[in-house]
N, C-alpha and C positions, 0 to 999 in steps of 0.2 A: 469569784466570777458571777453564780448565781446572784448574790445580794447588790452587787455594781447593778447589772441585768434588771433587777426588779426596782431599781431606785431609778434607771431610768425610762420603766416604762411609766411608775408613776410621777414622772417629770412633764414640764413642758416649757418649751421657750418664749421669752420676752423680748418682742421687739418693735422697734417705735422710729420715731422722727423727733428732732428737737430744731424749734424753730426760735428766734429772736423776732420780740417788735421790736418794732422803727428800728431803725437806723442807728449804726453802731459809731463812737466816738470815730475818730480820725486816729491810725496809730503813729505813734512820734518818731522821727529819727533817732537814731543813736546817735548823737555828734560823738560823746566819748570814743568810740572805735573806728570815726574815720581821724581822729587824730593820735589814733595810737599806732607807733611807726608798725610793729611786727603785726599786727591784726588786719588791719587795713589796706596789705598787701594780698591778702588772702581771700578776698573777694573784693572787685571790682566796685560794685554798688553799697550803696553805706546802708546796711539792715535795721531797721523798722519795729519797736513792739509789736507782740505779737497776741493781743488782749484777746482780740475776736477774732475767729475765722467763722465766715460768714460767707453763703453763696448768692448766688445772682434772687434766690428766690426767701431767701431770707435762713436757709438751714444753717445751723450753726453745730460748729465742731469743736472738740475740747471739752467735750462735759462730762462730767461723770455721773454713772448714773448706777443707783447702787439698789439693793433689796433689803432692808430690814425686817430686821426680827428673826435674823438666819445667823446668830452671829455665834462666836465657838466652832466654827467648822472650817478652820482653815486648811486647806493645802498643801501653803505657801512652801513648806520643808522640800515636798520631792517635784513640787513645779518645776517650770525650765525657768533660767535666768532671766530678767528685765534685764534690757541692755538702755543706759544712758551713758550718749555719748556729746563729746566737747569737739565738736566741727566749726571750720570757721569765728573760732569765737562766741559760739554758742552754742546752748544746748539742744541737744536734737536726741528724741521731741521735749518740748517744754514742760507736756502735761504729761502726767505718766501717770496708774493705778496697779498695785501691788496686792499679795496677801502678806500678811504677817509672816515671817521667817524666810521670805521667799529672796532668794540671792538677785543681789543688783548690781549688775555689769557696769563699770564707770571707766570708758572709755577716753583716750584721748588723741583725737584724732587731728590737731595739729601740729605744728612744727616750734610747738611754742611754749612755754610752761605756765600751768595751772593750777588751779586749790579746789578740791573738793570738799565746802564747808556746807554740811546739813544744820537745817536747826528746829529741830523741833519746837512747839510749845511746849511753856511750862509745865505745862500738866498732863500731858499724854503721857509721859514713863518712859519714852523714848532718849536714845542717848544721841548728844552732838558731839558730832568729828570734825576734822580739821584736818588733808592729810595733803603733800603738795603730791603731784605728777606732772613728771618730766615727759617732755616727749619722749614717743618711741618707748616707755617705759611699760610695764603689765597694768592690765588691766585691777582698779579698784574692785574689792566686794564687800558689798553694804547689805544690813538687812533691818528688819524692825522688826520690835517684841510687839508692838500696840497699835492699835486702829487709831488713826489720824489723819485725817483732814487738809491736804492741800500741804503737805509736811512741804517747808521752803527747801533749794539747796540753791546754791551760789557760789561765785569764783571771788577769792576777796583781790586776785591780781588786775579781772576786769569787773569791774563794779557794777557794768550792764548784762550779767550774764545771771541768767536766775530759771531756775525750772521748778517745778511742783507734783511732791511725787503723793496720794492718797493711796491710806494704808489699812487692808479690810481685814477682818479674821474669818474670812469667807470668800467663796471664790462667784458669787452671784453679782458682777459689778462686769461695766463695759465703759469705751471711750465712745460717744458717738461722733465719727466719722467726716470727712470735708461737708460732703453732700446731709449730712444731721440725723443718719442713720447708725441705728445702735441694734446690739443681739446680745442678750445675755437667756447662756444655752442651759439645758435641764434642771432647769428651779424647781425641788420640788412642791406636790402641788399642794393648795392652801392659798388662804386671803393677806394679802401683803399690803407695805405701805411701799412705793416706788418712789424714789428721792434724785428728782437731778438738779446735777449741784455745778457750775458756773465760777468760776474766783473771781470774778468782776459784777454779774448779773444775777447773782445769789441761788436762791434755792428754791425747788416747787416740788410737789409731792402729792402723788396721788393712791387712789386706794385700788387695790385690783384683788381678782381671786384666777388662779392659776390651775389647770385643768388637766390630772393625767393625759399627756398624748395630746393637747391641744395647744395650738398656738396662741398668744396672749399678744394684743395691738395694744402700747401706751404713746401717745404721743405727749412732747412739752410744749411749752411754750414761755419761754422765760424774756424778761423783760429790764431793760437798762435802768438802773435806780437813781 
């Protein structure tokens, strides 16, 4: 309790805004799942890539934004479960960020059967599954030994369905938010590189030094390539 206690008075929080220039592609329909008979009962309107989420003033949400040079300190073992779940024929949420070891919930929430196919890269060390779930059936648990990057998962029954789950060995990492705000709580303190990272509009990285007890402003600003 003490040494928790003293780790986080010499901590302090990181938080920021991430914005997009210009103007973000147009996202595409799905034709595939208004013509797939069972999918396409299950919601009315025919669903849309989901590349950018983007607000009226340009903030942009889905980004992961992580701390380096913190790495070796993961959690992930006695954390609470990430839940990713298969609604409507797709993934919800899309973008997901993890620790290493840390259990993930794989949900299926509808009336219809699906595959939960990860795939790592070659070279992370990470292992690929393959496992089907029935409706109504228990919930999948997945986890990861390795830090990876935008790790893919996919349904091979609907071939539009895809989500991206990034895998830290540290628990200093945030999504930021609809509106493009992010918090990543008791960093402790010392000079860091701050890396937010985008699956369409890449990666920016800045330098910051973190401050017992004080709060630390980064903002992004990532940009369509």
């Amino acid at each position: 309790m003490l040494a928790a206690a003293a780790q986080l008075v010499s901590a302090g929080d990181i938080t920021g805004t991430v914005k997009l220039k210009g103007a973000p592609p147009a996202e595409k329909v799905i034709t595939p799942f208004k013509e797939n008979a069972d999918c396409s009962k299950l919601q009315p309107e025919t669903p849309t890539t989901r590349f950018y989420v983007v607000g009226a003033g340009g903030e942009l949400g889905d980004v992961v934004i992580s701390v380096e040079g913190l790495s070796g300190k993961s959690t992930g073992a006695s954390a609470e479960p990430a839940v990713l779940d298969q609604k409507n024929c797709t993934y919800v949420p899309q973008i997901m960020a993890v620790q290493t070891d840390q259990k993930i919930l794989v949900k299926n929430s509808d009336p219809v059967l699906h595959n939960v196919h990860d795939q790592p890269s070659g070279t992370s060390g990470n292992a690929e599954k393959n496992e089907a779930q029935m409706p109504g059936s228990a919930d999948l648990t997945l986890s990861f030994a390795k830090p990876e990057m935008f790790l893919k998962f996919k349904c091979d029954v609907h071939p539009w369905m895809f989500a991206w789950v990034s895998v830290f060995d540290h628990p200093y990492f945030a999504l930021s938010a609809k509106d493009g705000t992010f918090k990543i709580a008791n960093v402790p303190a010392g000079k860091y590189t701050i890396k937010a990272s985008h699956r369409k509009a890449g990666t920016v990285k800045q330098e910051v030094e973190v401050k017992a007890g004080e709060p630390t402003k980064v903002d992004f600003e990532l940009e369509i390539k």
